[in-house]
C-alpha positions in Angstrom: -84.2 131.0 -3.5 -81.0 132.9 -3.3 -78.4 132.9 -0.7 -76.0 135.6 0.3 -73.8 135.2 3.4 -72.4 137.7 6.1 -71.3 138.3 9.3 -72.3 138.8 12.7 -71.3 142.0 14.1 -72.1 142.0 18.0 -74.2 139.8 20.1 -75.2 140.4 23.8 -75.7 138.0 27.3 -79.5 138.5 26.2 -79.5 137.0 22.4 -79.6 140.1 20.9 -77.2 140.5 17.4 -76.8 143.4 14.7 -75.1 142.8 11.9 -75.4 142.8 7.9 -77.5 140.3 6.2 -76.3 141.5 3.0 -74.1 144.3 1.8 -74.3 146.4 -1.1 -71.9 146.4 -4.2 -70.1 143.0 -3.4 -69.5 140.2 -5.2 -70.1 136.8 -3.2 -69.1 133.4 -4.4 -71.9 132.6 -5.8 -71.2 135.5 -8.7 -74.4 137.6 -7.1 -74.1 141.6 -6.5 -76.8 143.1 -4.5 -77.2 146.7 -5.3 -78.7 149.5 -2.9 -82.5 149.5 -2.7 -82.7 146.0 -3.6 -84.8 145.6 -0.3 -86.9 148.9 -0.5 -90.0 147.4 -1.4 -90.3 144.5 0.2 -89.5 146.0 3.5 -91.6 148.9 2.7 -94.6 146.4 2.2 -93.2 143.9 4.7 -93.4 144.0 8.2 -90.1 142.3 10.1 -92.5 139.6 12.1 -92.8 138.2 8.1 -89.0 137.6 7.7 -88.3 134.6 10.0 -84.8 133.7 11.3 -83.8 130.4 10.6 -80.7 128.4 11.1 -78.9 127.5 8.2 -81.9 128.2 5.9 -83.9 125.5 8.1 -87.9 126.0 8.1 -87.6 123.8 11.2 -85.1 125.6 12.9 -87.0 129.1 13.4 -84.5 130.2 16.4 -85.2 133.4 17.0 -87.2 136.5 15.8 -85.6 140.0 13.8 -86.2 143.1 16.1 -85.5 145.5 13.3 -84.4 145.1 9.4 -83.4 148.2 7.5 -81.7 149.5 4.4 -78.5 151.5 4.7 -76.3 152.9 2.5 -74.0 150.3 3.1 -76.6 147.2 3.4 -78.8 145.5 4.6 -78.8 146.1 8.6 -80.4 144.0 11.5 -80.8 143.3 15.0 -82.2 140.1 16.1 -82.4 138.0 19.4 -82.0 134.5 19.7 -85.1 132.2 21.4 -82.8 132.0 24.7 -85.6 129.4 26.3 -85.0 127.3 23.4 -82.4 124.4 23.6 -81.4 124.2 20.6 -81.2 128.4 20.1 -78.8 128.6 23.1 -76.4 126.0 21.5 -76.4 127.9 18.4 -76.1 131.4 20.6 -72.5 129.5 22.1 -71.7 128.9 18.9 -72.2 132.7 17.9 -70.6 133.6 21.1 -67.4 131.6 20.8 -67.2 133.1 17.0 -68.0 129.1 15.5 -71.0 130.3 13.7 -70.7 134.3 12.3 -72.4 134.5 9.1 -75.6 136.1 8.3 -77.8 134.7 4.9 -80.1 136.0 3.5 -82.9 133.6 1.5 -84.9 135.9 -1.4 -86.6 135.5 -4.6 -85.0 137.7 -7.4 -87.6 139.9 -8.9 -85.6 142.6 -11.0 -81.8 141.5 -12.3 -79.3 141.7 -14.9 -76.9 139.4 -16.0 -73.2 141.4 -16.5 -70.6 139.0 -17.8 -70.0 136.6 -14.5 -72.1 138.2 -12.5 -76.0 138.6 -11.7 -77.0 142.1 -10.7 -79.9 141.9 -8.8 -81.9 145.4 -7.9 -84.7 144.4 -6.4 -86.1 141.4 -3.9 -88.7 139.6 -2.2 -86.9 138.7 1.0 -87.9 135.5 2.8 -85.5 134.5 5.4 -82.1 135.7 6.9 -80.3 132.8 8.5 -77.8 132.4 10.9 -75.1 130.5 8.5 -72.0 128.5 9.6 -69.8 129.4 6.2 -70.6 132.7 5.4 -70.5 133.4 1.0 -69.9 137.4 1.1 -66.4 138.2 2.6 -66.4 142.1 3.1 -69.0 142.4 5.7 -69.0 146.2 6.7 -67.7 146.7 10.1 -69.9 149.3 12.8 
């Protein structure tokens, strides 16, 4: 399973968050470019209740649920809200507040790549997971 981290772009007094979970055209540090319509196929035979949201790609830390995942033209896009009746959530939803945790990670099995030089291109997946993350790999997250 793959990793790709980015950031969190807004997050309400209720849990909810939108941000990118993985942007288009970008290099990350793992050497991994994601290019548009990677995620057309899973999400078109996915439905969002199938893609949990973990913490820190933890099966045991399930602390929330995704309201809404989407391709755009500039990545991945989602809205999620954080189980606020969950201990261990709210701690996690001060760390999001207070900006300590702001990366978003997607965890995917490759299914269609290319290796170019350094880098893996990878055109399509089979997303898993997006993760809240504390050290986010992707550093141009696209601002909205």
């Amino acid at each position: 399973m793959v990793k790709l981290n980015l950031e969190i772009k807004s997050l309400d007094k209720n849990g909810v968050f939108d941000g990118y979970a993985s942007v288009f055209n970008v290099v990350d540090l793992h050497g991994d470019i994601v290019k548009q319509g990677s995620f057309a196929h899973c999400l078109k035979h996915s439905h969002v209740d199938n893609i949990k949201m973990l913490f820190d790609h933890d099966p045991s830390l399930q602390i929330g649920k995704w309201l809404s995942i989407m391709e755009d033209d500039c990545g991945l896009l989602v809205q999620g809200i954080v189980n606020m009746r969950n201990p261990f959530s709210q701690k996690i939803y001060l760390l999001m507040k207070n900006k300590m945790v702001s990366g978003l990670s997607i965890g995917f099995i490759p299914i269609i790549t290319m290796k170019d030089k350094c880098v893996r291109k990878i055109f399509q997946v089979d997303l898993k997971e997006i993760s809240i993350v504390r050290n986010p790999a992707n550093q141009r997250a696209c601002l909205f």
